[in-house]
N, C-alpha and C positions, 0 to 999 in steps of 0.2 A: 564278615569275612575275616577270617584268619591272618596274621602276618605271612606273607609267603606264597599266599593261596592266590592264584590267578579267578578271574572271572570271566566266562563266555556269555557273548553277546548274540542273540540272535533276533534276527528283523525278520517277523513275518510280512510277507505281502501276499492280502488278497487277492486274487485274479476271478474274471467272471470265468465261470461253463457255462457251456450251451452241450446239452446231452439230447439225442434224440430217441424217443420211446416210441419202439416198435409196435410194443404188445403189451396188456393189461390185462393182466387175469383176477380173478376174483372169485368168490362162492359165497352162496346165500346159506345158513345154515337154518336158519329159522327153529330156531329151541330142539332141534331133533334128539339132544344131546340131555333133553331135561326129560324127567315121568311126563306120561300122556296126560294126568290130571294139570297141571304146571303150562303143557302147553294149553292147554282147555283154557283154565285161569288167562293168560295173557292173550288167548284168539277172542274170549270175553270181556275184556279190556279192552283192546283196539279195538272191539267191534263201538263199546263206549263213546270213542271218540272221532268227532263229526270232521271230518277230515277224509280224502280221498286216499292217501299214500296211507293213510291209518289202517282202510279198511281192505286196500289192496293188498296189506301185508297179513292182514287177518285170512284174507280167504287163500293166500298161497300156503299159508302154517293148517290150514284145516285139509290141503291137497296133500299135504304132507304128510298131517297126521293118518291121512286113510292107507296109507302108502304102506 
């Protein structure tokens, strides 16, 4: 700091919120957005994998792709 030059102080203080949420929106896009080969590739992949939400998400991408 310079001769002459004042300095400002300032105190943050954090305080809690509490916010309450109405409404949650979302979308699934599931690759719609990539070439049909691309989603083929990753419905062929998840199908790969022994996992239940894996192949839940396989077969909503292959609903989609007939779409």
């Amino acid at each position: 700091m310079k001769h002459g030059e004042q300095s400002l102080c300032f105190i943050i203080i954090t305080t809690g919120l509490k916010i309450k949420i109405n409404k949650i929106e979302g979308k699934a896009k599931l690759s719609q957005n990539h070439s049909i080969q691309r989603q083929e590739l990753v419905i062929n992949q998840l199908e790969q994998i022994p996992t239940t939400d894996k192949q839940q998400i396989a077969s909503l991408m292959k609903v989609n792709l007939r779409k």
